[in-house]
N, C-alpha and C positions, 0 to 999 in steps of 0.2 A: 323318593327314597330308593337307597339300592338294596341290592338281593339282602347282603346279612344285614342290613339293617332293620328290615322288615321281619326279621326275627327275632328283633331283641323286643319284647314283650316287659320284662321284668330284667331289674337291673343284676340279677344270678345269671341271666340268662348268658352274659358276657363269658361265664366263667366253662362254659361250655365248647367255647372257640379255640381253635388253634392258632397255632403262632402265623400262619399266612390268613386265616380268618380275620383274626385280630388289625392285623396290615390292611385288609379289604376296609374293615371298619372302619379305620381312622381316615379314608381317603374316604369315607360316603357320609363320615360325620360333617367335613371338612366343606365338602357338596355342599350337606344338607343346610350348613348353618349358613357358607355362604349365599346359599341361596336365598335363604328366609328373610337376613338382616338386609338383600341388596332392596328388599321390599320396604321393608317398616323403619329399617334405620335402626342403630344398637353399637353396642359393644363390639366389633370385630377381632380385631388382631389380636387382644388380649383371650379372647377364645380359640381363636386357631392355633395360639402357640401351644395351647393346654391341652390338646385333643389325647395324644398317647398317652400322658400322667391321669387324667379322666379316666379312662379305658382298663392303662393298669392297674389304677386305684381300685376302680369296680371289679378288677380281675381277681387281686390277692383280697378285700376286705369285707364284710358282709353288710352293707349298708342295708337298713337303717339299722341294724344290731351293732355294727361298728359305723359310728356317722361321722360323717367327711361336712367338716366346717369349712364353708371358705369366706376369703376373707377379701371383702368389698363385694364379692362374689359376681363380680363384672367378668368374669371366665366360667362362671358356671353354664353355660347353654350345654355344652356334650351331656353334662352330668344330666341336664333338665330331659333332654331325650333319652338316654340309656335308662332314666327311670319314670319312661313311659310319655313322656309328654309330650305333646305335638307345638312347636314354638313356630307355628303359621301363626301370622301377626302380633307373634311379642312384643310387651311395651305397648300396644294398642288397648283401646277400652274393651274389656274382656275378655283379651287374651293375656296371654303369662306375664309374669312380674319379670322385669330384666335381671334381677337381682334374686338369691334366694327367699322364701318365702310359707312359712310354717305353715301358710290358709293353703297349700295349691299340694304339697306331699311330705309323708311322714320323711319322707330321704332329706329332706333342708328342714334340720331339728331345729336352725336358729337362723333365724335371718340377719341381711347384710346391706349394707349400703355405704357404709361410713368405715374406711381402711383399719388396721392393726386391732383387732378385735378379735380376730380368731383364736389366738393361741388364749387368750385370757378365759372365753366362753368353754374352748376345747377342754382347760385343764378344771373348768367347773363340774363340767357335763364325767370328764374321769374320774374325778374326785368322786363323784355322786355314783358311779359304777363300783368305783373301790369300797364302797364304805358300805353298799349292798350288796356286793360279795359278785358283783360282775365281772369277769377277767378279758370283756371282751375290750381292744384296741379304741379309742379316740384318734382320729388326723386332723388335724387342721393346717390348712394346705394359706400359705402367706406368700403376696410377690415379693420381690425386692423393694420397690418400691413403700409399698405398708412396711416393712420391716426398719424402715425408718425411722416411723409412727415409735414416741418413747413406750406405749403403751404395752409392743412387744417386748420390749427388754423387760419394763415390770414383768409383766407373765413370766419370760422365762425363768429370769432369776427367783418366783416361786415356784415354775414349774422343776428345776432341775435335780432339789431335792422333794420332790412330792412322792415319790417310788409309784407315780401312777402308769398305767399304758399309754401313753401320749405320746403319737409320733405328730412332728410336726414337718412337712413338707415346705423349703423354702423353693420356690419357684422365681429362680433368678433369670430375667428375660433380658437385663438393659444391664446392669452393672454386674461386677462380681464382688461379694463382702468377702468372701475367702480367694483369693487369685487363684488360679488355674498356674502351674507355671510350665508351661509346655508340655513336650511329649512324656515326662515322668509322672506328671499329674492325671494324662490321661491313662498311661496302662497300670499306676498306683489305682485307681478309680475303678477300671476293669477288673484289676487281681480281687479286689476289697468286694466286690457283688457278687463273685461265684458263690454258690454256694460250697463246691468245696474248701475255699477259702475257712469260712467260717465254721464249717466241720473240724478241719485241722485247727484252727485258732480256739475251738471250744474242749475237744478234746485234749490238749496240749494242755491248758489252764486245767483242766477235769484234775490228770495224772498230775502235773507239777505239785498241785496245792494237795494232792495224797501222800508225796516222801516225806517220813518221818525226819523231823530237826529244820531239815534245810529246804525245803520243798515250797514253803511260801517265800522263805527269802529269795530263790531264785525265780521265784512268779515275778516276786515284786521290782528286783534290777531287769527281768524281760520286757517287763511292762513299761519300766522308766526309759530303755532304749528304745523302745518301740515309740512310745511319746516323742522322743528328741527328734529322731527321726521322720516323724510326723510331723512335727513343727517346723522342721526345715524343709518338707516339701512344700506345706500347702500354707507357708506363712505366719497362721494366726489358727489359733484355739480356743478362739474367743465359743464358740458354743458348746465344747469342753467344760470350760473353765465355767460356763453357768451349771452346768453338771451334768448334761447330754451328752450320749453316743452319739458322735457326728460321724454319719454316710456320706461320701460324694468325694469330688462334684459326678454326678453321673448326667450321661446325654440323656435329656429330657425327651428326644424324639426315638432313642433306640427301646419299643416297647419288650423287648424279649431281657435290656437289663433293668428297666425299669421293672419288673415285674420281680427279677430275681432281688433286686435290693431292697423293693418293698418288703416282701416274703422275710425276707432279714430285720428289717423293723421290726416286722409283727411279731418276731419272735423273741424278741431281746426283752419283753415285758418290763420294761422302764421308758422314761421320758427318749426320745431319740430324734435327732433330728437329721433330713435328706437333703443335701443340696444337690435341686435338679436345676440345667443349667438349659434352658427353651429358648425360641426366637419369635418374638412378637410377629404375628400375622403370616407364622410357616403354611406353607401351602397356594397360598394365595398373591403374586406379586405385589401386585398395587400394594396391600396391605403390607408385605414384607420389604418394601424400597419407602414406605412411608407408614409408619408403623403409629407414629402420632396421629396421621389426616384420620388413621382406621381406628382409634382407641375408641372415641365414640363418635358414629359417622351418622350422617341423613340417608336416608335411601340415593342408592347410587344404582348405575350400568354395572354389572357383571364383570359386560366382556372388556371393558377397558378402565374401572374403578372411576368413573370422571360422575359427579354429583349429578343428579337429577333436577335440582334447583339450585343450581351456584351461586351462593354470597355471601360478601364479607360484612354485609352491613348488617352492624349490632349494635347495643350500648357498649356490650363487653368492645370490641374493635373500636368504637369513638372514644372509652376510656381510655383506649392505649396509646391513639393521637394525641389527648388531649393534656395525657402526662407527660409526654414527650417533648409538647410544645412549653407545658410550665417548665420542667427541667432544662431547659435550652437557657432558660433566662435566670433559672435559682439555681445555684451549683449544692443548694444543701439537700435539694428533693431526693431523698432516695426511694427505690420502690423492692416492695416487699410480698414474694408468692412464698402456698409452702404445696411446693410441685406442681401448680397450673400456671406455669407461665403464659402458653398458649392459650388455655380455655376462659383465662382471664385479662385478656389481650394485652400482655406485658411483653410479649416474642420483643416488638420492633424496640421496646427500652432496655432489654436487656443488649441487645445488637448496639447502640446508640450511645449507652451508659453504662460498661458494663460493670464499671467501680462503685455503681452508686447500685447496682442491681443484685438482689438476693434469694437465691431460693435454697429454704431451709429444708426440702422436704414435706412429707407429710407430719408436718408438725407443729398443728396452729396454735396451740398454746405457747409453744417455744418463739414462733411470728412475731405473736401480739406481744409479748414481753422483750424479746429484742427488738419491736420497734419502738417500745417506751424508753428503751436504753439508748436508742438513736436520737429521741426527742432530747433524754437526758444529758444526750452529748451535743448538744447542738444541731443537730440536722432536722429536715421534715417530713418522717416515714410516712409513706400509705400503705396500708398492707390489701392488698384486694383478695378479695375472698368470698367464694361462694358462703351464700345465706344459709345455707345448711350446716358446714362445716365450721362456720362464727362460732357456733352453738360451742362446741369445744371449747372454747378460748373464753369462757364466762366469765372465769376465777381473774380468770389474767384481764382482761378487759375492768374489770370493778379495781381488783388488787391494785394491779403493778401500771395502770395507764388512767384510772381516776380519782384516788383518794387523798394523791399527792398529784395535781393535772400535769399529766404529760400531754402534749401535740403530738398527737396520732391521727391520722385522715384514714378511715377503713372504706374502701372500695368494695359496697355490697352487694357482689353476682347476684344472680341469681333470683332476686328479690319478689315473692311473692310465688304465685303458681308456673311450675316450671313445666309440667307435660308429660312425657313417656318414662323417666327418672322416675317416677311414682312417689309415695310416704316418705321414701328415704329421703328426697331431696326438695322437698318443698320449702321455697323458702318463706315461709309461712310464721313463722316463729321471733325471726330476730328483733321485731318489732316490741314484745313483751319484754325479749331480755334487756335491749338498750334503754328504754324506757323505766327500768326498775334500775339503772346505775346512773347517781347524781353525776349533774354537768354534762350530761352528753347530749350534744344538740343534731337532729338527722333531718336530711333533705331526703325528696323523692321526688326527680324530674321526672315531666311528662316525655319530652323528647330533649335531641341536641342539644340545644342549643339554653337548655335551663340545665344541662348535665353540665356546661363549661362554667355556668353560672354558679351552679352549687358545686363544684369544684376549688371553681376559686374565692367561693367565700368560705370552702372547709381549711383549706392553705392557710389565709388571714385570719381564721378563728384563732380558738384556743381549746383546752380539753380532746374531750374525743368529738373528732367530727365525723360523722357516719357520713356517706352518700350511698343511698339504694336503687338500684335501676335491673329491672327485669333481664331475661333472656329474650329477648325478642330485638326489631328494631323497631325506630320509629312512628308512633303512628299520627298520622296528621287527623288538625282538626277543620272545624269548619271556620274560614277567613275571620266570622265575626266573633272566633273567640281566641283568636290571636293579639295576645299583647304583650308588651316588655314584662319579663317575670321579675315578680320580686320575692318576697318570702310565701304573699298568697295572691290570687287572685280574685277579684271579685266578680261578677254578670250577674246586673240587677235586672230582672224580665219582669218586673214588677209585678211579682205573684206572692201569694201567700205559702208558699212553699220552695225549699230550698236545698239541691243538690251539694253533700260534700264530699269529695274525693281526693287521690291524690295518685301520682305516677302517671300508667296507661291508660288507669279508667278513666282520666279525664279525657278521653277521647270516647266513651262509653255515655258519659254524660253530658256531655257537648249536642250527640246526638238525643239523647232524652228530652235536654232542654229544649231543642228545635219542636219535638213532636208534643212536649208538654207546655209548654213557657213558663215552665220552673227557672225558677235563678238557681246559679252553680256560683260553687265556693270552691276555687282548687288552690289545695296546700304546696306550697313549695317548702317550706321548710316546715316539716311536720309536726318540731317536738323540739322545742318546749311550745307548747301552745301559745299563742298570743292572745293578749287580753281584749285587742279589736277582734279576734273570731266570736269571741264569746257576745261583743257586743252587737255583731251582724245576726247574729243566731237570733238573740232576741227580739229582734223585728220581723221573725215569721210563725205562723200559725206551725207547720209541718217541716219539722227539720229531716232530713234520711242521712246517713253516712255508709258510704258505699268502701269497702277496703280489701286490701287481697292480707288477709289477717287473722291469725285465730284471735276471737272477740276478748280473751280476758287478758289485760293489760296493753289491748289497743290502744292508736290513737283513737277511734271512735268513744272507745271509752274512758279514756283520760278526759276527752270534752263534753261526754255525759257527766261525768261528777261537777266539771266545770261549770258547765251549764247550772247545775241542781244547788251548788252554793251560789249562784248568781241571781237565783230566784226564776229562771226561765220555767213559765208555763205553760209550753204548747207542746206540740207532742214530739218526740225524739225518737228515732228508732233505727235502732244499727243493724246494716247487712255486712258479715264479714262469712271468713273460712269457719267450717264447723269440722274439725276435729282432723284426721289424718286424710288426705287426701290421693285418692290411686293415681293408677296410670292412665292417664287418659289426654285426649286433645284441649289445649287451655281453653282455646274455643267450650270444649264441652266441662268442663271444669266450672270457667265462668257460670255458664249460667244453669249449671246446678245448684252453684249457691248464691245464685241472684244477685251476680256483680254483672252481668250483659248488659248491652243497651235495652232490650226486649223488658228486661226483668225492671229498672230504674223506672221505662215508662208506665208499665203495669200497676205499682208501688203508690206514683205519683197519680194514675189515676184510679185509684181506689180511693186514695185518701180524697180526691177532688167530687167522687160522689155524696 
């Protein structure tokens, strides 16, 4: 750590600093964080760009008595340090949450993981200040990106008549929603953050609206040219027009106006919003020439940004071959992200097809419904989508894509225990929701080459066709339980007990079987159950069902009812996910909750005593 940094103790302590202190800090933040994520791997870029809005946030507001919501809060690491915390091995097993986090400091009053949430939580948390007589500011700090997400537009349009203190921070890194339009925008943007500016502008308003007769009516034509004028600089008034003071655009790296225009927020005591205008991975090149590789990276080299373990191979990456190669031969395939093109390896189809290729933004409900509308037009959408973020699209998923069946194929990232992401992002969940909407039939390939398999049986289906495949890549089994996949597999070891899984852990149980001579039963197409599972269950004493799954509305437990009106008498017992699961290595994940190989043979030989 550097000199001033070692003296921020407490997040007031910031406020202590001078305008060249302040500048030392942002360069030893910059260090710091680089330094930590080139070990554990994290969020980059999108925290280097935050560093001076962090700083001057902590400068002008009194956190946690004014609390700074962020939103995804994949930028919060500066925040995590200025308020005390040491991020040596963030995202590791007992060390910090990547993301904010209510268990770790009073300073992250809500936690994040899942985009466009802040301003909604912010205006709750004002509201709840307002109504006990609190006057103290609410921020919540939103990228461009989330600001996509329809969720903010709801909030603002409540927030803009709320009369609460709610400033909201749009931290625009990649696009601009309000254009800049050259050099008038920028010393419009300068003049508007002095503070003498807003001396004169308050005073002026004070005296106008005192002359008797006339004195509001010339408030009110000052104020109409001042709007016109407004409008024609910076384009659009769109966060006006929700009923916000909009600030900006101001430089997100110059902290001496960043600090004056905050100061200006805090004092306006109404809804307001800042447009601060930052550059993904300032400071740092690799991260600033490549600002994608850095959004969320593996541990890397330092000194030349280049990966510590370089590869491409994933499910996600074989998805995006293997849609590429179906759309070569179907002209109706279209494919559908809502802003992971990249993490859900759709880059090379969008480059390839870029007519059939869509990204809506963060906006999975809006996805899933315009890919029912592509079915409903004729074509054949996949919408790929982390397992976390499915969860969104529930309404839309049951609604608008099964109760009248559309053809929709969802490409399920993610799927199952994901690692350093923590609670937020496990995808742990999607199993219950698809499961409770009629017609929807879901595979879970173990590798490759059952991924092209249940691919192209979700294409020739009908309804929704889910396909789930982990973050991970491949894992291999052993020779003797390699065989042509079909919806299940069977390996009879002719034993009175019987492995059932499905995806990676069949590679989990492969090995089990070997060390026990358990027979294994691996699902390829998980759900709807088939009435031969049910029939193979009944010819063993010990059935186990191993899943990366919270247990109520599994598939383990869809085939325990099944089982129970089929009359099966022997014993049944589900190992699945219990409850939110941290940040930790899947490795260590697995077998805490006794999905490892380790865990399967222990299981099997217990019961065998």
């Amino acid at each position: 750590m550097g000199k001033i940094l070692e003296s921020i103790k407490l997040a007031s302590d910031v406020k202590k600093l001078n305008s060249e202190q302040l500048k030392l800090l942002c360069k030893e933040l910059r260090d710091e964080i680089t330094d930590k994520v080139s070990e554990t791997g994290g969020h980059l870029a999108s925290n280097l760009g935050a560093i001076e809005l962090t700083v001057a946030l902590h400068y002008v507001f009194d956190s946690p008595n004014e609390p700074i919501i962020w939103d995804v809060g994949h930028q919060c690491y500066a925040h995590k340090i200025l308020t005390g915390r040491d991020i040596t091995g963030i995202r590791t097993e007992n060390g910090l949450s990547g993301f904010p986090k209510s268990a770790e400091s009073e300073h992250d009053i809500f936690v994040a993981g899942h985009a466009s949430t802040s301003v909604s939580a912010a205006l709750g948390i004002a509201q709840a200040k307002k109504i006990s007589g609190d006057d103290n500011s609410v921020v919540a700090v939103v990228g461009d990106g989330a600001a996509s997400g329809g969720m903010v537009f709801e909030a603002m349009n409540n927030a803009g008549r709320s009369g609460t203190n709610l400033v909201v921070v749009l931290n625009d890194n990649e696009m601009s929603i309000s254009p800049n339009v050259g050099a008038m925008a920028k010393y419009l943007a300068n003049i508007r953050s002095k503070e003498g500016y807003f001396r004169f502008k308050d005073n002026l308003e004070h005296t106008l609206v005192k002359i008797p007769l006339i004195g509001k009516s010339i408030f009110t034509v000052l104020r109409s040219v001042k709007t016109f004028f407004k409008d024609m600089f910076y384009s659009s008034n769109t966060f006006e027009h929700f009923g916000f003071t909009y600030i900006g655009p101001v430089d997100g790296h110059d902290i001496e106006m960043l600090i004056r225009t905050l100061r200006r927020a805090q004092s306006i005591k109404k809804p307001v919003l800042v447009h601060v205008n930052t550059v993904k991975g300032k400071g740092y090149l690799p991260a600033e020439e490549n600002p994608s590789k850095f959004h969320g990276v593996a541990p890397f080299y330092k000194e030349n940004g280049e990966l510590k373990k370089a590869s491409s191979d994933s499910f996600s990456h074989e998805f995006g071959k293997i849609i590429c190669e179906f759309a070569e031969k179907d002209e109706k395939i279209c494919a559908i992200t809502a802003a992971m093109a990249e993490g859900t390896g759709l880059k090379e189809f969008s480059e390839k097809h870029p007519e059939r290729f869509f990204d809506v933004g963060i906006a999975e409900e809006h996805a899933m419904t315009f890919a029912a509308g592509l079915a409903a037009g004729g074509m054949k959408p996949v919408f790929a989508v982390y397992s976390t973020f499915l969860q969104r699209a529930y309404d839309q998923v049951l609604h608008d894509a099964s109760i009248e069946p559309k053809h929709v194929v969802l490409g399920i990232d993610r799927a199952g225990i994901v690692g350093g992401d923590g609670e937020t992002h496990q995808g742990t969940f999607d199993i219950p929701i698809l499961t409770s909407i009629p017609g929807t039939v879901i595979y879970c390939p173990a590798d490759y080459d059952e991924l092209r398999s249940s691919l192209k049986k979700a294409f020739d289906g009908s309804g929704v066709q889910a396909v789930r495949y982990p973050r991970d890549c491949e894992r291999k089994v052993p020779e003797e339980f390699c065989a042509e996949y079909g919806d299940y597999n069977y390996f009879d070891k002719n034993s009175d007990s019987l492995i059932i899984t499905y995806g990676r852990l069949f590679t989990e149980a492969a090995a089990a079987s070997k060390e026990t001579g358990a027979s294994v039963l691996k699902l390829g197409k998980v759900f709807p159950i088939e009435n031969n599972i049910v029939e193979i269950c009944k010819n063993y004493k010990n059935v186990y069902f191993f899943e990366e799954s919270v247990k109520y509305g599994s598939i383990a437990e869809h085939l325990g009812a099944k089982l129970f009106e089929n009359g099966f008498e022997g014993n049944y017992k589900i190992h699945c996910v219990s409850g939110f699961v941290p940040h930790m290595k899947v490795e260590n994940a697995m077998k805490i909750h006794g999905l490892d190989r380790d865990s399967m043979i222990n299981t099997v030989k217990e019961a065998l005593k």
